[in-house]
N, C-alpha and C positions, 0 to 999 in steps of 0.2 A: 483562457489563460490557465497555463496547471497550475496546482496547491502544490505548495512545498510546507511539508510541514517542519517546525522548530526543533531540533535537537539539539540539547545540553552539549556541552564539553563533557568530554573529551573528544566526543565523535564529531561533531563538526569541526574541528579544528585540526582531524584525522581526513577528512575528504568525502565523512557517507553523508548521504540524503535519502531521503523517503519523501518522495513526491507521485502525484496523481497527474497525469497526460491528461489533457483536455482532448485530442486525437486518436482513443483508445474506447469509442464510443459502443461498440460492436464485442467488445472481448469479455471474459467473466471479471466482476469488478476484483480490481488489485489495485495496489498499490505495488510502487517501483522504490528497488533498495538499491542508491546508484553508488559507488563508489569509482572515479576516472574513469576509465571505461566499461567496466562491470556493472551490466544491469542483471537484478535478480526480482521475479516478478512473484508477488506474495501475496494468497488469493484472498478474500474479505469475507467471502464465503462460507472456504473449502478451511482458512486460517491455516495453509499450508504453502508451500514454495509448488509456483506451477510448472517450472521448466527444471532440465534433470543440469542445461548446461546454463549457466555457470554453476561451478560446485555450490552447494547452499552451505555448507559446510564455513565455507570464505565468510559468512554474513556472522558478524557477532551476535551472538545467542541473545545479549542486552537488547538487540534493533529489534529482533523477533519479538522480546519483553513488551518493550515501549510500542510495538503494534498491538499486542495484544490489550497492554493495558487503557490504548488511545483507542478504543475500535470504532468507539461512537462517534468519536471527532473524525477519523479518517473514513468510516462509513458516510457520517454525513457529509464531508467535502466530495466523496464520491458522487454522492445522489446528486450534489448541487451540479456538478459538473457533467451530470448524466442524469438527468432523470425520467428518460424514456429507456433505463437499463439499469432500475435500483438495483441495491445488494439484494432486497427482501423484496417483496411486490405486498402492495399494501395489505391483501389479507392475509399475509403474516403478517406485519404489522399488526394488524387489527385486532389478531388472536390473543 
């Protein structure tokens, strides 16, 4: 089942989401910034936007905030839903 994570007003009440694909098991871990039919894939990693199409531009600079300042909550609902493809493999962790 994906994670959709909680986002305050004004943006949910606007139409974005930030959720994790349970189906995306294979790809670098991201998280997805959806707004109606605009998905923008934002890497966990890289903490950058992966694809050049949709404009990243479109994604309010706020969503990019709130990923950065949630990294640990959306990293870990990653691992949980992947964890034969963490963000980090354990001996980073470990370091």
């Amino acid at each position: 089942m994906a994670y959709t994570a909680y986002l305050a007003e004004p943006w949910r009440s606007r139409g974005w989401k930030i959720k994790i694909f349970d189906r995306e098991r294979n790809e670098e871990p991201h998280i997805t910034i959806v707004r109606g039919t605009g998905y923008w894939r934002w890497g966990l990693r890289s903490r950058r936007f992966l694809d050049r199409e949709p404009d990243a531009r479109e994604v309010p600079r706020a969503l990019v905030e709130f990923a950065c300042e949630n990294i640990v909550l959306l990293t870990n609902a990653w691992n949980m839903l992947h964890p034969h493809n963490p963000v980090a493999s354990k001996e980073v962790l470990d370091e």
